[in-house]
N, C-alpha and C positions, 0 to 999 in steps of 0.2 A: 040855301038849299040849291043846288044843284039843277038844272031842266033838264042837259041832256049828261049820256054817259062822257063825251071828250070833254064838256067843261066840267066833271065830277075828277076825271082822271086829271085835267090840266089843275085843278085848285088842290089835289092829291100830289102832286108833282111839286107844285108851288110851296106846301109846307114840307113834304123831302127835303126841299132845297135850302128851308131856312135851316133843317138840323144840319145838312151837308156843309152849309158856311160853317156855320158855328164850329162842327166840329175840324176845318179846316182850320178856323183861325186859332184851337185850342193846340191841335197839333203844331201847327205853327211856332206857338209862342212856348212851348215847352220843349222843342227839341230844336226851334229853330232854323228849319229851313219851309220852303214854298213847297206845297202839293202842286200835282198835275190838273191838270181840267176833274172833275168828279162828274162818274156817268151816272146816271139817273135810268132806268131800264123803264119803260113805259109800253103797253101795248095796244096802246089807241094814237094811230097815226095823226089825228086830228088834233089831238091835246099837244103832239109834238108839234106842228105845223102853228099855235094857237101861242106857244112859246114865243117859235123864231120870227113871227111875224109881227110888226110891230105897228102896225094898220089893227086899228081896232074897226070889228065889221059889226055891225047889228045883232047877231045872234052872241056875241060876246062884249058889247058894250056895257050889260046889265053886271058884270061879274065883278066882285068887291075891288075897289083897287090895291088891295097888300095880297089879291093873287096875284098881281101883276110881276110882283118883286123876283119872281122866276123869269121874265123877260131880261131884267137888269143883270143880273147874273149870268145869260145866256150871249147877252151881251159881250159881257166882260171876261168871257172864256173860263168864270170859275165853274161851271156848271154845262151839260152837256144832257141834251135826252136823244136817247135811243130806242131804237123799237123794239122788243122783242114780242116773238109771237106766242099765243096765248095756250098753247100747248107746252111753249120751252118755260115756262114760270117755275121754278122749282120753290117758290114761296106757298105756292097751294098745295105741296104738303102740310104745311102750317095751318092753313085755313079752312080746306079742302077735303070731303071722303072721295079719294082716289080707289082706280082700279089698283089690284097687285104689281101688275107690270109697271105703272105708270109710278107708282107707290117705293117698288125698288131703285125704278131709275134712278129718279127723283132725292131718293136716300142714301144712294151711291155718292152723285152729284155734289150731294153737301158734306161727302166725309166721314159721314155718322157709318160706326160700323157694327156688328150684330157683335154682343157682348160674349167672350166662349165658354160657354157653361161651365159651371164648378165641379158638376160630375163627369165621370169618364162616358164610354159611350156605353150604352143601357143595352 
């Protein structure tokens, strides 16, 4: 369990990471060549910071050590976190009751487009 919200988002981040390997090393071995770094989009500056830092402090010495496996990875340049801000999240459509506006961007953004109706116009 989690105490604060950046070590919830850093151990959120840390299992990203293992599917992100994983599915590196599938792609890998079936087509055969090496992926780029894989970015991880996070938008708790703390949980990013908690990554690349490899000084374990007090407030995060308590935290399981297989969250840590996203440090090793960050390391090793397969794995990358980034900030984004907590407005630009186009996954909280997903998760999220949004306003209309924020609702269309957001729908736009992923592609999804409005189905054109069967009948002509009424």
């Amino acid at each position: 369990m989690a105490l604060s919200t950046a070590e919830a988002k850093y151990i959120v981040a840390s299992m990203a990471s293992y599917e992100a390997v994983w599915l590196r090393k599938l792609f890998s071995a079936l087509f055969g060549f090496t992926l780029d770094t894989t970015m991880i989009l996070c938008d708790n500056q703390s949980g990013i910071h908690l990554s690349e830092n490899l000084v374990f402090h007090d407030r995060s010495k308590h935290i399981d050590i297989r969250c840590h496996y996203i440090r090793d990875m960050v390391q090793l340049g397969a794995i990358r976190l980034q900030h984004i801000g907590t407005d630009e999240q186009v996954i909280d459509i997903l998760t999220k009751p949004l306003g209309k506006v924020k609702f269309l961007t957001f729908r736009e953004r992923l592609g999804v487009i409005q189905k054109p109706s069967d009948k002509g116009p009424v």
